[in-house]
N, C-alpha and C positions, 0 to 999 in steps of 0.2 A: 904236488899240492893241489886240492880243490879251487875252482873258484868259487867265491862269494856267490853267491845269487842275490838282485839287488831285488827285492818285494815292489820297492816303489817304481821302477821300470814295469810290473806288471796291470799296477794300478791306474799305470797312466793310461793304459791300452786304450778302452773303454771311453774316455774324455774324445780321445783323439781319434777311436772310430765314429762317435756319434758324431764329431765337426767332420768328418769325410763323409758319412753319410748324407749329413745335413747340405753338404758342401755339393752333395753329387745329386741332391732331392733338385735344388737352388737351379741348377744345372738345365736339367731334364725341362722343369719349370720355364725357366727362359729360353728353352731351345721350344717347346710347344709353342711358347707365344712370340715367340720369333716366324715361327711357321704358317700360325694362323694369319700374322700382319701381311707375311709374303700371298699367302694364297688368297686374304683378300686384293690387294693392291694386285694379284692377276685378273680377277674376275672382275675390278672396276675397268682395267686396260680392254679387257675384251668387250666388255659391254661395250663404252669409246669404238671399237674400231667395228664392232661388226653389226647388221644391218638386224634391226629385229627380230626377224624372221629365225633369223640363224641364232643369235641371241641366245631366245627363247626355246629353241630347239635344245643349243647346249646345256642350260638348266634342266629342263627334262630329262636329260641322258642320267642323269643323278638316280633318275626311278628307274630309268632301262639299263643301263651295262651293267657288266661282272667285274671282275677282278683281270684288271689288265689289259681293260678293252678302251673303247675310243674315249673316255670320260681321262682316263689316265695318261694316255698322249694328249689330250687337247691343252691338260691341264694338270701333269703329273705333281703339283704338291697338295690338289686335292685327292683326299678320300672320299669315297661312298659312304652319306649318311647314311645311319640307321636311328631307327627308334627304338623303346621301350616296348618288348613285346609282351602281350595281354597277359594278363596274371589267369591260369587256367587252374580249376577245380574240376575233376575227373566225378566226388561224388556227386555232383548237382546235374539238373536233368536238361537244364539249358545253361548253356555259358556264353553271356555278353561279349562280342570281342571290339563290336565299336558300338557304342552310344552316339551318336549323333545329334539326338534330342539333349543331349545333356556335354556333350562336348564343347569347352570353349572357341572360340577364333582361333588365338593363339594355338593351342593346342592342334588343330584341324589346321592350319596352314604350315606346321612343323611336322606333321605325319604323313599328310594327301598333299596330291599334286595332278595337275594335269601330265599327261602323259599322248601326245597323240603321233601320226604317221609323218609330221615334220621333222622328226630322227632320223627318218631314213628318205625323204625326198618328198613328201606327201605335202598336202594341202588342206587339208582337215583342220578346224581350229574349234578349240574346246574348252571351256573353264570347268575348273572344279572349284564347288563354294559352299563354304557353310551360310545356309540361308536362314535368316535370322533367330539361331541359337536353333532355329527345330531342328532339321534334318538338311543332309546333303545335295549337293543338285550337281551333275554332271548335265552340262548342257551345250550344243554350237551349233557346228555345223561340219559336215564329214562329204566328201565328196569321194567317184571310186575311181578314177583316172590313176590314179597311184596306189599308195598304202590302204586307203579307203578304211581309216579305224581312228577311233577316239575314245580316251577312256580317265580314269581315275585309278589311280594307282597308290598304296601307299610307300611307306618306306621300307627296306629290311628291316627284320626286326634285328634287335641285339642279339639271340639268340633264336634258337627255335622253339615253335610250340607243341606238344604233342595232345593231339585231339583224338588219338584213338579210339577212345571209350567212348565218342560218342561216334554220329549214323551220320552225320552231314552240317552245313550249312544253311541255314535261312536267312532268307534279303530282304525285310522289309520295305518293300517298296512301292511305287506308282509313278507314272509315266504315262508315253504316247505309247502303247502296243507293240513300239519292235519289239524283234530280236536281239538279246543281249547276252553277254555269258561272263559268268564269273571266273577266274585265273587265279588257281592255288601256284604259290613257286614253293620248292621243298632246297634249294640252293639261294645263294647270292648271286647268282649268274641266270641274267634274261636270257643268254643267248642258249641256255640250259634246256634239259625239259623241265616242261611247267605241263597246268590240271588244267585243262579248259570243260565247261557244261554251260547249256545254251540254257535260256531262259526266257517266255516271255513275258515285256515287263507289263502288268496291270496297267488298264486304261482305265482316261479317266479322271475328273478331279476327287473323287468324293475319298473314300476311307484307305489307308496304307493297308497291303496285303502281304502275307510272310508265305514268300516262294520257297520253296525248300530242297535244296542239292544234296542231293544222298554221295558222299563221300566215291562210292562203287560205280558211282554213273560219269565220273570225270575221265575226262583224255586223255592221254599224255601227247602232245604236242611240240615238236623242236623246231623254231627258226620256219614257221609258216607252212609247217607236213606236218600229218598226223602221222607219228613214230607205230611202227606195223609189229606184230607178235613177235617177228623172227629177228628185228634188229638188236644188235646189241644194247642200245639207248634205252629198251621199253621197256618200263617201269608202272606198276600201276599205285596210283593216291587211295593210301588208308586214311588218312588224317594224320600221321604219327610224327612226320615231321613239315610244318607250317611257316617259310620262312614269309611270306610276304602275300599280299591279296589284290587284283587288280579289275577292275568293275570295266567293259569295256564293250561300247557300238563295234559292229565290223561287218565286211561285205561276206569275211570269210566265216564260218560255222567252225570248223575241226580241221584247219589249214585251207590252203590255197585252189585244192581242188573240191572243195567241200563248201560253195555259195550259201550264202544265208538268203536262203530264200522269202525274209520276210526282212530283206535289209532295203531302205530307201534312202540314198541320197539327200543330203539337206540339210533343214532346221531337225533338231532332235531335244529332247530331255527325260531325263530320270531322277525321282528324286527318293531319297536312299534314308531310312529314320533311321535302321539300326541292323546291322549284322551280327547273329550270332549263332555257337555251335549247337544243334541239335540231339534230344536221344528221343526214340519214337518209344 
């Protein structure tokens, strides 16, 4: 003899997967925010116990590691922020990637950061700051006893950007005449290869100037060597994949054995109106 098949046992499904959904939404919901309480109440403990220097060093690590690096042992219930990467239009002949003159506070101290050679043992101290709503200003003091570099750096982006279509980068900018160079990363990992191209910055108070980094003229660079033809690592920057941008003084040009010979010790500043992707 058949059994009955009860209709209303099936109707009920549907009630009682949307309260297990809802139930498992609920879940997830207070496990984040259980997560984000713990990993603040780390970072107030750490601040408490450790001496500025090192402090401030650790918040930075936020702009320099990768995935699984010293930011995740110091402090493994944080992640590496990223931010919202630039909305990109392939048919326009120039593409804005930072505004500076039109960027909020807010916004610029949730994207940029200082970034300098107290990561790794250095002595170099550097602000990065939106200076009143115009433009950016990286500015301190760099010394070459050690890391001998300071910079501005932003955040990874959320994804990545693909600029192929267009020919390079331009820096709007003005400053004291070093030598500076712009850092494409095409990974979430510093310790990765990254684009490096020198630049000098316009001197001078008077008018901003838009230096322009042709995409083909970048390095590739790993961990303070410039990465050579024959290595497995070397890779060269089209533009195609943009994960992140870092503005930075340094004693080195294209790694460690490559001197910037127009690096000097000291007071420095750069100040930065607007970055964005070129087509010639």
């Amino acid at each position: 003899m058949s059994r009955a098949i009860s209709t209303t046992s099936f109707a009920s499904k549907p009630t009682s997967l949307r309260r297990t959904m809802s139930s498992s939404s609920s879940s997830r919901r207070a496990a984040r925010g259980k997560h984000q309480i713990k990993a603040g109440i780390f970072e107030d403990v750490l601040d408490s116990l450790l001496p500025k220097p090192m402090s401030d060093a650790r918040k930075q690590m936020e702009y320099f590691d990768g995935p699984g690096g010293m930011l995740a042992k110091i402090n493994p219930l944080a992640k590496k922020p990223t931010m919202k990467a630039p909305e990109v239009m392939s048919t326009s002949s120039a593409q804005v990637l930072f505004d500076f003159a039109s960027m909020s506070q807010q916004t610029f101290e949730s994207e940029f950061g200082a970034l300098n050679d107290n990561v790794m043992g250095g002595r170099s101290d550097a602000t990065a700051i939106l200076e009143n709503g115009k433009f950016a200003v990286l500015k301190g003091m760099t010394e070459d006893q050690f890391g001998g570099f300071a910079s501005m750096k932003s955040r990874d982006f959320d994804k990545a950007i693909n600029l192929k279509e267009f020919d390079g980068i331009s820096v709007r900018c003005k400053g004291d005449g070093q030598r500076y160079k712009l850092i494409l990363y095409d990974t979430d990992d510093s310790f990765n290869v990254a684009f490096h191209q020198t630049f000098e910055c316009p001197k001078g108070g008077g008018k901003f100037e838009d230096v322009k980094l042709y995409f083909k003229d970048f390095k590739p660079v790993q961990r303070g060597r410039l990465v050579k033809e024959n290595e497995s690592e070397y890779r060269l920057c089209d533009g195609s994949k943009v994960m992140a941008v870092q503005l930075m003084l340094s004693k080195f040009s294209y790694g460690m054995d490559d001197k910037n010979t127009n690096y000097k010790p000291g007071t420095f500043d750069i100040e930065v109106e607007r970055m964005e992707a070129f087509k010639d």
